[in-house]
C-alpha positions as CSV (number, residue, x, y, z in Angstrom):
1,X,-106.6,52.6,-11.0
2,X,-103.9,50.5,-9.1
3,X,-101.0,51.2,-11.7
4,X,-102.4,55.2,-12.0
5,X,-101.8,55.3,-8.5
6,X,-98.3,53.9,-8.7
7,X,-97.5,56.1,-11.4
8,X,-98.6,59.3,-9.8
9,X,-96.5,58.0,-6.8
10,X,-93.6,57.5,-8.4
11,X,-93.6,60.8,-10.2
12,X,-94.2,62.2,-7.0
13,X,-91.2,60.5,-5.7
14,X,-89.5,61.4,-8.5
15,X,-89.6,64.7,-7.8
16,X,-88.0,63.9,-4.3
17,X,-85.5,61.8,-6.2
18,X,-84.6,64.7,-8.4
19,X,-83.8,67.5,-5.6
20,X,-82.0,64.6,-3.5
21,X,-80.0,63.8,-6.1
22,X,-79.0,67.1,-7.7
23,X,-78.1,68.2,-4.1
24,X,-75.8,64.8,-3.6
25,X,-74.1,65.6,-6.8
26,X,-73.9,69.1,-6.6
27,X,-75.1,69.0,-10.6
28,X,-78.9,69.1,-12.1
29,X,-79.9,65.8,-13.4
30,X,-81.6,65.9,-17.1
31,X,-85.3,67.4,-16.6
32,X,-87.9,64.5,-16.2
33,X,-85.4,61.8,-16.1
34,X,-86.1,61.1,-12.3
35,X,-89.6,61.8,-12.2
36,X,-89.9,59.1,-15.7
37,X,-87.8,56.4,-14.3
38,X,-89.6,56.6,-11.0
39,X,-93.0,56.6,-12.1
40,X,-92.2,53.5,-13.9
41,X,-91.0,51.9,-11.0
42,X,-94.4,52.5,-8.9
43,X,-96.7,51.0,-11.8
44,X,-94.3,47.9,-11.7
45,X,-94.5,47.8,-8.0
46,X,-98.2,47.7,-8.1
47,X,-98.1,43.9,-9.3
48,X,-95.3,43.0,-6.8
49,X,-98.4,40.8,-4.6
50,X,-98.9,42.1,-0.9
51,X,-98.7,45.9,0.1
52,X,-95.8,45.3,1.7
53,X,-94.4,43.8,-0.9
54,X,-95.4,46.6,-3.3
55,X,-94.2,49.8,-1.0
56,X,-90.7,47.9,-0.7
57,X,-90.3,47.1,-4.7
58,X,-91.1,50.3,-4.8
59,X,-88.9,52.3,-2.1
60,X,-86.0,50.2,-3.4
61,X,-86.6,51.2,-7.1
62,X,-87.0,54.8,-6.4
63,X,-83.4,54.7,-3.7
64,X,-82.0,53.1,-6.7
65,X,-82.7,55.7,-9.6
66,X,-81.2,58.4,-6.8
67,X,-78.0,56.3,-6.5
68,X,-78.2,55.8,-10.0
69,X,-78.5,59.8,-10.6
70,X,-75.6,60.2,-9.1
71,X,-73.1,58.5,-10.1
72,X,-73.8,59.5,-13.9
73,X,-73.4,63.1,-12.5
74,X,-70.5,62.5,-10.6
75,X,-69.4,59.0,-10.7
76,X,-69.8,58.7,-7.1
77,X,-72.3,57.0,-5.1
78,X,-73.0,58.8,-1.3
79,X,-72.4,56.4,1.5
80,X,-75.7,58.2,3.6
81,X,-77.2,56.1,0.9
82,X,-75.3,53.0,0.0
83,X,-75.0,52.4,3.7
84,X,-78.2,53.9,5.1
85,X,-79.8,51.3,2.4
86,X,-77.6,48.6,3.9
87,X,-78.6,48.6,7.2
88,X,-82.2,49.6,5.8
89,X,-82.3,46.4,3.7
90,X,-81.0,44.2,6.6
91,X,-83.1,45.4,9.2
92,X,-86.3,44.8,7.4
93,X,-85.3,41.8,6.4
94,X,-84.3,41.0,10.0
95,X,-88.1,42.1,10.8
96,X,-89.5,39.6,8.5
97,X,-88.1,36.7,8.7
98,X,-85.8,37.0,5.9
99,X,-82.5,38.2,8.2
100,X,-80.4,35.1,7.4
101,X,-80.8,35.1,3.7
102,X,-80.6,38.6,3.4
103,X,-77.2,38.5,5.3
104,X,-75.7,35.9,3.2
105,X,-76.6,37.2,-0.1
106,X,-75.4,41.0,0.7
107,X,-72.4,38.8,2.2
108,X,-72.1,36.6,-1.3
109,X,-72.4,39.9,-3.2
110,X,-70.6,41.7,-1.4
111,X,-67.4,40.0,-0.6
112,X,-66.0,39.5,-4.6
113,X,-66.3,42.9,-5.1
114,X,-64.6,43.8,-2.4
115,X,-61.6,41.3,-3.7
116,X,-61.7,43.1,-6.6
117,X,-61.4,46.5,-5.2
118,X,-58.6,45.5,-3.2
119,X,-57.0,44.4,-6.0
120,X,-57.7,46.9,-8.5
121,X,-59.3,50.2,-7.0
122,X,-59.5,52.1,-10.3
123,X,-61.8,49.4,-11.8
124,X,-64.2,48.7,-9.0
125,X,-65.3,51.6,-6.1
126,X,-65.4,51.5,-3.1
127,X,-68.9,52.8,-3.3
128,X,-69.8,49.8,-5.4
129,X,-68.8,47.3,-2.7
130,X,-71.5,48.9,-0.4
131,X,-73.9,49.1,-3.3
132,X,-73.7,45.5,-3.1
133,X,-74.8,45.2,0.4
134,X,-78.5,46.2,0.0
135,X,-79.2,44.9,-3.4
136,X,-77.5,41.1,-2.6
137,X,-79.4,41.3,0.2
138,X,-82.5,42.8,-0.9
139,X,-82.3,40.0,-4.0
140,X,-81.8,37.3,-2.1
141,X,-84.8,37.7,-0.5
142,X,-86.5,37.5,-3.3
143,X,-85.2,34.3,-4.5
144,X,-82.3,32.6,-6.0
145,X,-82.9,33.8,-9.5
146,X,-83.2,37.2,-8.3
147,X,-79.8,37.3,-7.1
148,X,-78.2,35.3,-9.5
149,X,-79.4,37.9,-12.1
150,X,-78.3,40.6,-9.6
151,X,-75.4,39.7,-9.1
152,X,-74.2,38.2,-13.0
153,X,-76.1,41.1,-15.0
154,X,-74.2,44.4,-14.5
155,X,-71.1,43.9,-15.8
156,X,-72.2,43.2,-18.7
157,X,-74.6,46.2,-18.4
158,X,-72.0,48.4,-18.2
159,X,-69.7,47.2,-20.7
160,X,-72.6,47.7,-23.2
161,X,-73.0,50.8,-21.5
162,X,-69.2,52.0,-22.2
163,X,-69.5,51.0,-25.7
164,X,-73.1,52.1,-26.7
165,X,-70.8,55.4,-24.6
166,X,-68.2,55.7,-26.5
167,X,-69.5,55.5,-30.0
168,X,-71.4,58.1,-29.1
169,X,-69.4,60.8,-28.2
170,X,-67.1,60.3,-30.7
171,X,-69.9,60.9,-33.1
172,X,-71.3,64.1,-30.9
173,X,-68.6,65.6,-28.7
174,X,-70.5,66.9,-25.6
175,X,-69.6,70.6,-24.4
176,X,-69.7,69.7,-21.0
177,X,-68.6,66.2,-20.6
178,X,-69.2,63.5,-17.3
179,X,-66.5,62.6,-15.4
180,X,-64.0,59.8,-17.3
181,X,-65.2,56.3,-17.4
182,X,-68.4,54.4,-16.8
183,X,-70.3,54.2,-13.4
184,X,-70.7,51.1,-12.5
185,X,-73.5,51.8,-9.8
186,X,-76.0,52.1,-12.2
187,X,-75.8,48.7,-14.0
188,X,-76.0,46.9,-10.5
189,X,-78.8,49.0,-10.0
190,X,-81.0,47.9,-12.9
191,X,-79.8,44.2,-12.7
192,X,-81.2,43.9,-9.2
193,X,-84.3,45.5,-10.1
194,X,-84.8,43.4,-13.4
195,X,-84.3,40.4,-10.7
196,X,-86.5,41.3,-8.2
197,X,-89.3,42.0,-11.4
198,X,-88.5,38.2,-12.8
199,X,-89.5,36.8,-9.3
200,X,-92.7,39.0,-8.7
């Protein structure tokens, strides 16, 4: 009955997820796709251990599929979210206990990518860099491991992801195609979560 639950709660939020994003992008996201991925998400938080444990796994999955959302839509990632997640990440963090690790692996994360957009912004967004606040921080948290994989894993996520892409469309041209290129946002997105589920 505990994973049902999760389930129906992450459709639920899914739904949430859904208008959120399509609003954000100012496109509709592919019917179900939010409401799928979410529900997911809640029957995996289920075994995350303590309640609190289990609503955050769970808050952070579902704020990740709508930053995920959209940047496929639009390749851009909203900073009401990547930053209100920051500071959301932090703060509970702060409340726990956990404010010092927290603050060095959003800093750990965080600082690379910033080097690299600096350097080159057309191959690393701005948006990106904040990404990387709340999910370093949120995986360091949760262990070494956790962050190592969140922090290692998505680029080579989303090369896959440009190359799985790209044969593709060349096989079925889409009428209405994405913006150029591959977001990014969603690769660190999944690596974080797969990091926080090897440590639950």
């Amino acid at each position: 009955m505990t994973i049902v639950g999760g389930v129906v709660a992450g459709a639920a939020a899914g739904s949430a997820v859904y208008a959120s994003a399509a609003r954000s992008a100012g496109r509709v996201p592919a019917a179900g796709m939010c409401e799928i991925a979410c529900a997911v998400i809640g029957a995996v938080a289920t075994s995350a251990g303590t309640p609190l444990a289990v609503l955050a796994f769970a808050v952070l999955g579902w704020w990740s599929v709508g930053l995920a959302t959209v940047d496929i839509l639009v390749r851009r990632l909203p900073n009401v979210l990547t930053l209100g997640g920051g500071v959301a990440v932090l703060s509970v963090a702060s409340i726990t206990g956990h404010g010092s690790a927290a603050l060095a692996g959003a800093a750990l994360m965080t600082a690379p990518m910033l080097v690299v957009h600096l350097v080159a912004p057309r191959s690393l967004g701005a948006g990106d860099v904040k990404l990387a606040v709340a999910l370093g921080g949120a995986a360091a948290v949760a262990g070494a491991r956790a962050w190592l994989v969140a922090a290692l894993l998505p680029s080579v996520l989303t090369v896959l992801a440009a190359a799985v892409l790209g044969v593709v469309h060349r096989r079925v041209p889409r009428p209405d195609p994405a913006p150029p290129g591959v977001p990014h946002g969603p690769s660190m997105c999944a690596a974080a979560m797969l990091g926080l589920c090897l440590e639950s």
